[in-house]
TIPA-733279 format. One record per residue: x, y, z of N, C-alpha, C in turn. Coordinates in steps of 0.05 Angstrom, whole numbers, plus 5000, padded with zeros to 4 digits. Example, Ala and Ser with C-alpha at 12.3 -4.5 7.8 and 13.67 -1.06 7.14 Angstrom:
<sites>
526448865156524649105156526449345156
525749555142527349795143525850015157
</sites>
This chain:
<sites>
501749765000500050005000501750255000
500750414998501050745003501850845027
504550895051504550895064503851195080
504751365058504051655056500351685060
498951455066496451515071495751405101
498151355116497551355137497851665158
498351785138498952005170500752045183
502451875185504751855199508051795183
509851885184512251835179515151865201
517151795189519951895219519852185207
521952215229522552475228525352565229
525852895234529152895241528353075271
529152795287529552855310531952975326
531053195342533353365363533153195395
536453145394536853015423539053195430
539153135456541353355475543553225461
545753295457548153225454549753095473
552052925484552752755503553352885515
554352935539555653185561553053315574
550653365559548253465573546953255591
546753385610545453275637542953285636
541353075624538152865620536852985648
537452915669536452945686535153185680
536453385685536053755688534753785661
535253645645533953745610531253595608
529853405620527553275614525353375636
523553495630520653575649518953435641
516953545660513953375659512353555647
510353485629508453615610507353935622
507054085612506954375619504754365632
502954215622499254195632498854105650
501054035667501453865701502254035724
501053955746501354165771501454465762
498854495742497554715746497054995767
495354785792494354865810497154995834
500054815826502354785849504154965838
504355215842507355285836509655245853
509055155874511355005884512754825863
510754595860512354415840514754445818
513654835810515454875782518355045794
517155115814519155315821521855045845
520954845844522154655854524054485824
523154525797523854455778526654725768
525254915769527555185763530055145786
529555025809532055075825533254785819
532254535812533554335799534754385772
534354515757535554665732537654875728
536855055747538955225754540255365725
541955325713543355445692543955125673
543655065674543954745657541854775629
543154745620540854635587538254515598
535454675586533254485596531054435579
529754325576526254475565525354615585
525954655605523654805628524555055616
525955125601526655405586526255435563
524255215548524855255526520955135525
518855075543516555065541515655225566
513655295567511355455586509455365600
510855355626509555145640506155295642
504155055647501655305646500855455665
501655375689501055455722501555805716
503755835701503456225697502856195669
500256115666499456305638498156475636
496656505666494456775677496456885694
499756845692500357125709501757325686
502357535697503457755693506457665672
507357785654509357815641510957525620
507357395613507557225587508857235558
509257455563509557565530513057495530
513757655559517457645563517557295571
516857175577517456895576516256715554
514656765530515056715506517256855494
517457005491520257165480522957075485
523356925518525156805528525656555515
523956395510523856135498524456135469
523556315457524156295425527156395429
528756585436531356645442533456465455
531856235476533055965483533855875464
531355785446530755495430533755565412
533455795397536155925383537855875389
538755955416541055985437541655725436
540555465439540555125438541755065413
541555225397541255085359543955225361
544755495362547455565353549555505378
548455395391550655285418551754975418
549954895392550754635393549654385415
547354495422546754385446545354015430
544854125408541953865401544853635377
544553445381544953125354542953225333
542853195312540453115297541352805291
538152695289538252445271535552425254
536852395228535052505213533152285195
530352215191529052065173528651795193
528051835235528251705247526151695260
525651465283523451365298525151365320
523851395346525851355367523851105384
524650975397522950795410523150835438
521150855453521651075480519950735504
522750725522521750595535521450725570
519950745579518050865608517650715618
518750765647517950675669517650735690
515250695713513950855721512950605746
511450785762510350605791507550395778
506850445749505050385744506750185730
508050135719510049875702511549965680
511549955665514150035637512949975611
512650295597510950225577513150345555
510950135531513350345502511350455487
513750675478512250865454514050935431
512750995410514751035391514251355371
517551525380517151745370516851825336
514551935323514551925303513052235294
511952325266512052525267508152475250
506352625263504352615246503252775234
501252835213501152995191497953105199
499253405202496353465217494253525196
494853445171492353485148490353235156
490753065161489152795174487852935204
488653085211488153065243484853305251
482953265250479953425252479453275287
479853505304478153575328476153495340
474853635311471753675315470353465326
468653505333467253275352466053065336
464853115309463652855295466852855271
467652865269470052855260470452505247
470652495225472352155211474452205201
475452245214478652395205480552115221
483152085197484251775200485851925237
485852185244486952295269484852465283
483852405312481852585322483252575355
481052855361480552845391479152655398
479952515431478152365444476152505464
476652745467476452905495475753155481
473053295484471853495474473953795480
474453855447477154095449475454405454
477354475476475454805489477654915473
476155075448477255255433479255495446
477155495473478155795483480955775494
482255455486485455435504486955405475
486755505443488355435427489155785423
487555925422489856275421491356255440
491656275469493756305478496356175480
496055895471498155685463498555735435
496655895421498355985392501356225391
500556345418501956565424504856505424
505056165443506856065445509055875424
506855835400508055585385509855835359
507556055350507356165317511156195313
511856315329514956415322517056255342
515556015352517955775358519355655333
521655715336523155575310523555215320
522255095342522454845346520454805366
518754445368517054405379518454225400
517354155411518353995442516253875451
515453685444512053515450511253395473
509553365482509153305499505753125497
505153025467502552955461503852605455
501052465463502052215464499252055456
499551955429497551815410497551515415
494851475414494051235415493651055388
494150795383493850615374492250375375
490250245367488449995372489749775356
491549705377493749415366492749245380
491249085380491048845407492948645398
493548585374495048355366498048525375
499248735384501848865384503948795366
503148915349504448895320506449055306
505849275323507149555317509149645333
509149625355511249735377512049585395
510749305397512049155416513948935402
514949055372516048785375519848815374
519149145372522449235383523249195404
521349175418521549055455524348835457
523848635438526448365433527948455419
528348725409530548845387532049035402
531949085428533549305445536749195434
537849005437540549065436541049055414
539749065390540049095355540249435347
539149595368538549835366540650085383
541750335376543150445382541250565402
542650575434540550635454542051045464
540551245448540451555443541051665472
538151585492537951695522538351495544
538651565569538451365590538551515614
535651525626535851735655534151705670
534551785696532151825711531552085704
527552175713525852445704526552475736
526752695734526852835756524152845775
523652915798520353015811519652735807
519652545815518652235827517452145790
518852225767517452105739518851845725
520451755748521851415737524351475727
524451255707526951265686526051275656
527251335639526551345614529051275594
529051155573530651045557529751215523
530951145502530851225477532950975465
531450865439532950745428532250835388
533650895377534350995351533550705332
530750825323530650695296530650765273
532650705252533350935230534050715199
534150485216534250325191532250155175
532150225142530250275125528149975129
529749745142527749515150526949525181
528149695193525949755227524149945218
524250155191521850365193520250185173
521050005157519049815142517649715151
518049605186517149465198515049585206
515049855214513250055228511450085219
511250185185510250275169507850055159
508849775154507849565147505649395161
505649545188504249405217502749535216
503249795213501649985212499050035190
500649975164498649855141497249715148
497849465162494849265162493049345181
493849485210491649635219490349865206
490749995187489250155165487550005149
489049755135486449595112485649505133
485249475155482249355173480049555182
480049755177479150005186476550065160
474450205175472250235158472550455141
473150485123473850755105472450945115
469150905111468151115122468651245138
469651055167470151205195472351035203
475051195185476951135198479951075214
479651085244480051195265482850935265
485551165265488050975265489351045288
488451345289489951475320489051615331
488151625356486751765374488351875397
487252075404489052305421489352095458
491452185461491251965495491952295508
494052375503494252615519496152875494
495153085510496153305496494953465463
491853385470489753425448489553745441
489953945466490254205454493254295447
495254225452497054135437498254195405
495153965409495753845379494654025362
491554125370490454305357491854575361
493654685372494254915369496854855335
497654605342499554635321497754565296
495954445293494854435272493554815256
492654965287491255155283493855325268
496255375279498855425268499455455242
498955155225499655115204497855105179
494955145193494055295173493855565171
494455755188494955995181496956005161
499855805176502255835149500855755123
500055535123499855475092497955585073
497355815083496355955069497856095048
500056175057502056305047503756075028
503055945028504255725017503655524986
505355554965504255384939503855104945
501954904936501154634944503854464942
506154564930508654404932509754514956
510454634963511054814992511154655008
507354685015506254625033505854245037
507454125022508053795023508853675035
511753835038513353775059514653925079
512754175079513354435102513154255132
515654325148515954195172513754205197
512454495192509954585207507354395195
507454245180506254105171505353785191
507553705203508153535216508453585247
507153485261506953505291509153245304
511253235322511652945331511052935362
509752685359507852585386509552325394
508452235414508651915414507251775417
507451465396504251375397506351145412
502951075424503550795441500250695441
501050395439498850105440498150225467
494650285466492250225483492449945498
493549825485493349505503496949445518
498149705522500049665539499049645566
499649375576498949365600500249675629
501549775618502650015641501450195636
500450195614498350495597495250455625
495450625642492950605658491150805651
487350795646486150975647484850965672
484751205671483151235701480351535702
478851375712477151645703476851905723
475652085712475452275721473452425738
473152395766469752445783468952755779
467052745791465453065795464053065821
464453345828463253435853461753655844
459453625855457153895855457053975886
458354265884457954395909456354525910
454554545938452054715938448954585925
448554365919445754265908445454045924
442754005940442253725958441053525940
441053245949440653065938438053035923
436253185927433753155920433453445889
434453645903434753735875436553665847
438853505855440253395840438653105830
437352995835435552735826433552865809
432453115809431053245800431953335768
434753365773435353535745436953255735
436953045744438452805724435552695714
432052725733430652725714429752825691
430353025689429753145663430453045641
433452855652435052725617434152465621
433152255636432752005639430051925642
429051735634426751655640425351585666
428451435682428351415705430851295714
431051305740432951355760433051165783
434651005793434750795807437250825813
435850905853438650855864439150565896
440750495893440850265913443750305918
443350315951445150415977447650205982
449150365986451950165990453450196018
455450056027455850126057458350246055
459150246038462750356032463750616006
465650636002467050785986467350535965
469250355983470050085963468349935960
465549855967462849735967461249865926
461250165937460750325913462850295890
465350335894466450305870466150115863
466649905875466749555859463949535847
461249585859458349585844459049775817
459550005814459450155801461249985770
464649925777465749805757463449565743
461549315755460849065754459049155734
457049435731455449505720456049485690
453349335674453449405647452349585628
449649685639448149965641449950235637
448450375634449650695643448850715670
450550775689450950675724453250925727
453651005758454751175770454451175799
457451205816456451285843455751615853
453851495868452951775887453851805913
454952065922455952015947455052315959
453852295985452852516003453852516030
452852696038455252606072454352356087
451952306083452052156095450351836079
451251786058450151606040451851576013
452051236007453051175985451751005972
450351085947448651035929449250925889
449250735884449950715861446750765848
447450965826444950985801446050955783
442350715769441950625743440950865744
441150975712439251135696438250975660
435651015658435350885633433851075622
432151015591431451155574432451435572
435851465561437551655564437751695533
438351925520440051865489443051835501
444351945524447151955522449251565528
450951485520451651245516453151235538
454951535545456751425558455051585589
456451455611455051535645456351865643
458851935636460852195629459152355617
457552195591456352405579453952555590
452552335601449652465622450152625637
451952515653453552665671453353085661
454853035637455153345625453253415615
451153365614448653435610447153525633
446953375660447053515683448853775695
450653705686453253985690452354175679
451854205658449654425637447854535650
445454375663442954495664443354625695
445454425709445654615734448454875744
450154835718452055125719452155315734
449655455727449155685744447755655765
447355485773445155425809448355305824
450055215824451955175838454655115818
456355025844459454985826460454705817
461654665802462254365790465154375791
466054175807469454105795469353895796
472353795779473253535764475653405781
475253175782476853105811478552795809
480752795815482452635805481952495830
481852225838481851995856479052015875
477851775874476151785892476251855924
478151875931478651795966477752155968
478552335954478852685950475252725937
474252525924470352545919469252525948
470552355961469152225987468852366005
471152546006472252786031470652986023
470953086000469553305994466553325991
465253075993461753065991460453076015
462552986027461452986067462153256070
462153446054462653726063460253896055
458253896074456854036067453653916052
452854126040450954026013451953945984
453653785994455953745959454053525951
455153425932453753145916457553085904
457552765903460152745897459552475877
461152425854459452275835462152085821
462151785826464151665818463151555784
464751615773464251515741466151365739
465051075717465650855709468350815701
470350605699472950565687471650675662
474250705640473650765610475650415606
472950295597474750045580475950075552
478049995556480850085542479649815512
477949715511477649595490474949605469
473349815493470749955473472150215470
473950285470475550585480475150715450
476650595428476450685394473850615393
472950385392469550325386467650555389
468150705416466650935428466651035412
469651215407470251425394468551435366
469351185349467151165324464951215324
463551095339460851095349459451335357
460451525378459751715396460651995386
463551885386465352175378466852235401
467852575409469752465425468352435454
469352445471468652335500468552665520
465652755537466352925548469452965562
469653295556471453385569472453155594
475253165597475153135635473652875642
474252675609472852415625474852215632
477352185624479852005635481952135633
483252075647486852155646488251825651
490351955635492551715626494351625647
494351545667496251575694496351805708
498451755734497552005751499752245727
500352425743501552785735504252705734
505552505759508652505743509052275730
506752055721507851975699507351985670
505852215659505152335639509052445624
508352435600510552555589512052755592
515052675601516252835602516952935573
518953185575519453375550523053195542
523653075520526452985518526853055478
524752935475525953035435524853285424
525953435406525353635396524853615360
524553735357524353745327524654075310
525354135295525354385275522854385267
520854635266518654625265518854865233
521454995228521855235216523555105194
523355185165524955105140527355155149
</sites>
């Protein structure tokens, strides 16, 4: 087949050069410990004057403070400062094979470069590249601010694949000592160890390319879904939003092989056992139980709830469920609800349909681990609401089916083991 119709190709990848200290040069995704500036300002004094990305991306925790403009400015003057200092290797027309390891187990991914003319957002979207996780427009201008006059990208987006047979990336796994190994370090801030191994030769990218082909001829033309976003979906769309401004400016030969053309992510097999999803709860502060039963009537036919004696009583009912099911938690009650005659498929989606109608009668947040739902519902008039695993094997099925998945419905492991920052790429002719 046509491999140029998959979307994906190598790339010419930027690595630190030998003498640079991995440690100090590799961070954790900008979109992490938001809420903590401790965390970053605990990263700047581990960096100190050393070569880094923490100088060369924006972390987001100050993107609502004061003097954005001078720390984009800083970064594009880095990225430079890196390029004529000799700081980066190129290796060029390459795949890197990224092996991670983490408290959750050791997963692989493989660095490659994808072509954001395939890649549509949008929520009903059949694009062979989509969002999984509904994209808030209102976060791609100010990360445009950041990318337009970066003369290099530094990724931090990490694509999914539906390999159950692992065909594609696990089978370099038995090829490590065939392969020239680029990185080898521990991430700094509790994020493991991380490796890189260089694939550049024309029968390991055959291999890629070819695996990759037959998960394409199995795929429904009409709707069909080869890579789906796992993390770093606005990201992606800001560089997509990027490069069609450029190619405007641009003749259809230009614009073929223009480098802004190409995004590099890392994809990794959904059926990596270390790849954990975990979903994402909600708390309604301020609405009692009876007015909240009230406004999940409006979307359901009806509503069935049966009492549980635990935290871990509720979750385990809640996972067993085949229905659209959810836990309820009040201060003083734990309740799993069936809801039926719904249009919405997924429990996430009802869910945001309730979030909707009650917005403005109280406050809604999104809440990472149950034990932090539990604490916070016994506070008061809260309502605290456990939503279902996302099974990692109706996961693409969904996506076809549904489209993408409310906002804020899974995250990919916890915050330090999300992608750190280690390859770069030339984003500029």
């Amino acid at each position: 087949m046509d491999y140029t119709k998959l979307g994906l190709k190598a790339a010419d990848i930027l690595l630190p050069k030998s003498g640079i200290d991995l440690y100090k040069w590799a961070t954790v995704a900008c979109d992490q410990y938001t809420s903590e500036p401790e965390y970053w300002e605990d990263v700047e004094d581990i960096v100190k004057d050393s070569p880094s990305t923490f100088r060369i991306t924006f972390p987001e925790v100050y993107l609502e403070k004061e003097g954005k403009e001078k720390r984009i400015s800083e970064i594009v003057r880095e990225m430079d400062k890196y390029q004529q200092n000799g700081v980066f290797e190129e290796y060029k027309d390459s795949f890197i094979l990224v092996r991670r390891s983490t408290e959750s187990g050791t997963r692989y991914g493989i660095m490659a470069a994808l072509d954001l003319e395939e890649y549509d957002y949008s929520r009903d979207s059949r694009s062979l590249i989509r969002a999984t996780e509904g994209t808030i427009l209102e976060r791609i201008p100010p990360r445009k601010e950041i990318r337009k006059d970066a003369p290099l990208e530094c990724p931090h987006i990490m694509v999914l694949i539906n390999d159950e047979k692992r065909s594609v990336i696990e089978p370099f796994k038995d090829k490590l000592d065939t392969l020239k190994k680029v990185y080898d370090t521990d991430l700094m801030k509790n994020g493991g160890h991380i490796e890189g191994y260089l694939i550049a030769g024309e029968e390991d990218k055959n291999m890629i390319y070819s695996a990759l082909g037959r998960l394409y001829e199995e795929l429904d033309k009409s709707n069909p879904l080869l890579f789906a976003m796992g993390d770093g979906n606005h990201s992606l769309a800001t560089a997509k939003s990027c490069w069609q401004d450029i190619k405007e400016g641009l003749s259809e030969e230009e614009a073929q092989n223009h480098p802004a053309r190409y995004a590099l992510v890392e994809i990794e097999n959904i059926y990596d056992e270390a790849l954990l999803f975990e979903p994402i709860h909600r708390v309604f502060f301020g609405i009692g139980e009876d007015a909240f039963s009230s406004q999940m009537l409006s979307f359901a036919r009806s509503v069935r709830k049966t009492k549980k004696e635990s935290l871990e009583e509720l979750i385990n009912d809640v996972r067993s469920r085949k229905g659209l099911a959810f836990g309820l938690i009040t201060k003083d009650s734990y309740k799993t609800v069936e809801v039926k005659g719904v249009s919405a498929f997924l429990s996430a989606s009802f869910m945001q349909s309730v979030i909707d109608s009650v917005k403005d009668k109280c406050r809604v947040d999104y809440i990472h681990g149950s034990d932090v739902v539990d604490r916070l519902a016994k506070e008061g008039d809260n309502i605290g609401i456990i939503l279902p695993d996302v099974d990692k094997s109706a996961f693409f099925e969904t996506v076809i089916k549904e489209g993408s998945f409310p906002r804020k419905t899974f995250s990919i492991g916890h915050a330090n083991e999300k992608r750190y920052y280690m390859e770069c790429r030339k984003i500029t002719p």
